[in-house]
C-alpha positions as CSV (number, residue, x, y, z in Angstrom):
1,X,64.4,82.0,72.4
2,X,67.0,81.2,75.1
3,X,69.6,77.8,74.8
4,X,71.1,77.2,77.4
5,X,74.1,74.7,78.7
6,X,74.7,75.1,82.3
7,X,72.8,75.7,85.3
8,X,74.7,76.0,88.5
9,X,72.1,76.4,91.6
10,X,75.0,77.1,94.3
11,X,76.2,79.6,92.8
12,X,73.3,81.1,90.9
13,X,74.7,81.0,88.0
14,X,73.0,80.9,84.5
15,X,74.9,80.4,81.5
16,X,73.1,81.4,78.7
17,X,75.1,80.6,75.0
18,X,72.6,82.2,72.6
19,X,69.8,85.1,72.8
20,X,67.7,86.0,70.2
21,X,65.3,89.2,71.2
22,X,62.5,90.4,68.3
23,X,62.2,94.0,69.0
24,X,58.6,95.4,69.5
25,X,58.5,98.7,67.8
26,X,61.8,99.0,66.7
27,X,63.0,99.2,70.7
28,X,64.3,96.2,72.7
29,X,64.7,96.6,76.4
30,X,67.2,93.9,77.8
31,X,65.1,94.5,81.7
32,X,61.7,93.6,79.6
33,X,63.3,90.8,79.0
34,X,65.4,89.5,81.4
35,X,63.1,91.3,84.6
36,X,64.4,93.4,86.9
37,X,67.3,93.3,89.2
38,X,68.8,90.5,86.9
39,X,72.3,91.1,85.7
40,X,73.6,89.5,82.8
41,X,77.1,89.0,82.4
42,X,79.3,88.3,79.1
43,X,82.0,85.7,79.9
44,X,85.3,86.7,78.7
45,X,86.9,83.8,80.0
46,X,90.5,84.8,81.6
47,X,91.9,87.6,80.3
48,X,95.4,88.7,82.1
49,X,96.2,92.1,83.2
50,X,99.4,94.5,81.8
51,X,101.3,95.7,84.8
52,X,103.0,98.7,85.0
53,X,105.0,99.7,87.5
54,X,105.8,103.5,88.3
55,X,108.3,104.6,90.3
56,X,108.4,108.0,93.0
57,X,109.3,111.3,91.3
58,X,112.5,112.8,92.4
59,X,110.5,115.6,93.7
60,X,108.5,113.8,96.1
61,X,111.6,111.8,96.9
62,X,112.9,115.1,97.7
63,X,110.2,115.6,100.5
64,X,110.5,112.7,102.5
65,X,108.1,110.3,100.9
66,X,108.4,107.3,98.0
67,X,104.9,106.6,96.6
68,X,104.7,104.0,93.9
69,X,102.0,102.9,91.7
70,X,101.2,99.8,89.5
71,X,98.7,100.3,87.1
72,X,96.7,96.7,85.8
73,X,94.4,97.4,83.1
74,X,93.1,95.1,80.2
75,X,91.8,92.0,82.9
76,X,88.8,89.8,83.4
77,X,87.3,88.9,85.6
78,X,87.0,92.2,87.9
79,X,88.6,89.8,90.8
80,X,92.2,90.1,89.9
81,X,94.3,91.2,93.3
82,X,97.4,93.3,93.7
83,X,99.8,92.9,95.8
84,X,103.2,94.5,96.5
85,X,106.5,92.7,97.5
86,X,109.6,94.8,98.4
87,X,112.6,93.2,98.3
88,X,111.1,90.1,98.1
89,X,108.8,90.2,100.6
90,X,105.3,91.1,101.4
91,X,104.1,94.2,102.3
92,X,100.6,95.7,103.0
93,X,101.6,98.5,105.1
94,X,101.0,101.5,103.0
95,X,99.5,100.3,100.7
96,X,95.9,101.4,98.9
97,X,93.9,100.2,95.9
98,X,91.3,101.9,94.0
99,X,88.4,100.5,92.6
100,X,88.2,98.3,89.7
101,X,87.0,100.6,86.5
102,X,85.3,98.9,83.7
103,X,86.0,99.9,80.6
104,X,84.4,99.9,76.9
105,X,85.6,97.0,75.9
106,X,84.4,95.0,79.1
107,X,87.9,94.6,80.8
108,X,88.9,96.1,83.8
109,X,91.7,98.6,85.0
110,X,92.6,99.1,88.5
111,X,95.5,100.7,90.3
112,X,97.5,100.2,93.8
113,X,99.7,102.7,95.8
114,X,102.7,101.8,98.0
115,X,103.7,104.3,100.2
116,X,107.7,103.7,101.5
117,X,110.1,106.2,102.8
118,X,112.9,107.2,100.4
119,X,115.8,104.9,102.4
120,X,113.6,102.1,102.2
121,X,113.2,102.6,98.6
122,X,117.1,103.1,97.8
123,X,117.5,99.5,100.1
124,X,114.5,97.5,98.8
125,X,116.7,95.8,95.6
126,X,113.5,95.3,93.7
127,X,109.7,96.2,94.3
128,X,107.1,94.1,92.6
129,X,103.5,94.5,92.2
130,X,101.8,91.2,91.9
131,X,98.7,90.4,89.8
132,X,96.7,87.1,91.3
133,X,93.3,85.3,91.0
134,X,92.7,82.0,91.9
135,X,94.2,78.9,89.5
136,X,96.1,81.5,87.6
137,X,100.1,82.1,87.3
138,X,100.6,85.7,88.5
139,X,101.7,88.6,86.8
140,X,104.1,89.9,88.3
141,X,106.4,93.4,86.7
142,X,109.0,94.9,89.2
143,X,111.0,97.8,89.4
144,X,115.0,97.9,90.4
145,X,115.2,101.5,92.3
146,X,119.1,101.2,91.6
147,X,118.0,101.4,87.6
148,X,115.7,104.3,88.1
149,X,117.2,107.7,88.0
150,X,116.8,110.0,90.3
């Protein structure tokens, strides 16, 4: 027995609030059910990211290169973007994401690299890495490369 509350036909969308499946044989297959090809998806609402922010090693730094990363883990939806500012302004050049990973819980993690040169990173005065999704406030965390040690 499905109830059901809203049916959006733009967007394909079928909220479903309650599902109750009687198992034949002690075995319930959710594509019996459902049919295949159909993906059903658990609403978490809006759930905001953690940032973190990591800065270049002092041995990389050493070699000519200043590779940051932000790691955002714990969000929902999977449509979360990050973006980097330095200095307070921003910049995609150098810049690479990985893949969204979902995890047990049903949240996702995802990571970002920005790629300066070790004088830009001495001169930016901050770097931030920017969490956004549409209608929400960003999260932002940044990092000060005159209070990281080298």
């Amino acid at each position: 027995m499905i109830k059901s509350r809203v049916f959006s036909v733009d967007r394909c969308l079928f909220t479903v609030q309650e599902v109750f499946v009687r198992p034949l044989n002690e075995f319930v297959s959710l594509w019996w059910t459902f049919g295949g090809g159909t993906k059903l998806i658990v609403d978490l609402g809006v759930v905001r990211p953690t940032l973190t922010v990591l800065p270049p090693s002092r041995e990389e730094m050493q070699q000519g290169s200043a590779t940051l990363v932000c790691l955002a883990s714990g969000g929902y939806p999977s449509t979360w973007r990050l973006d980097w500012k330095v200095g307070g302004s921003s910049s995609s050049s150098g810049v690479s994401h990985s893949p969204e990973v979902l995890g047990s819980d049903g949240h996702y993690s995802r990571s970002s690299t920005l790629r300066l040169l070790p004088e830009q990173w001495r001169k930016a005065g901050s770097v931030s890495c920017e969490a956004s999704l549409n209608g929400q406030t960003p999260v932002t965390q940044s990092l000060d490369p005159d209070r990281c040690s080298e």
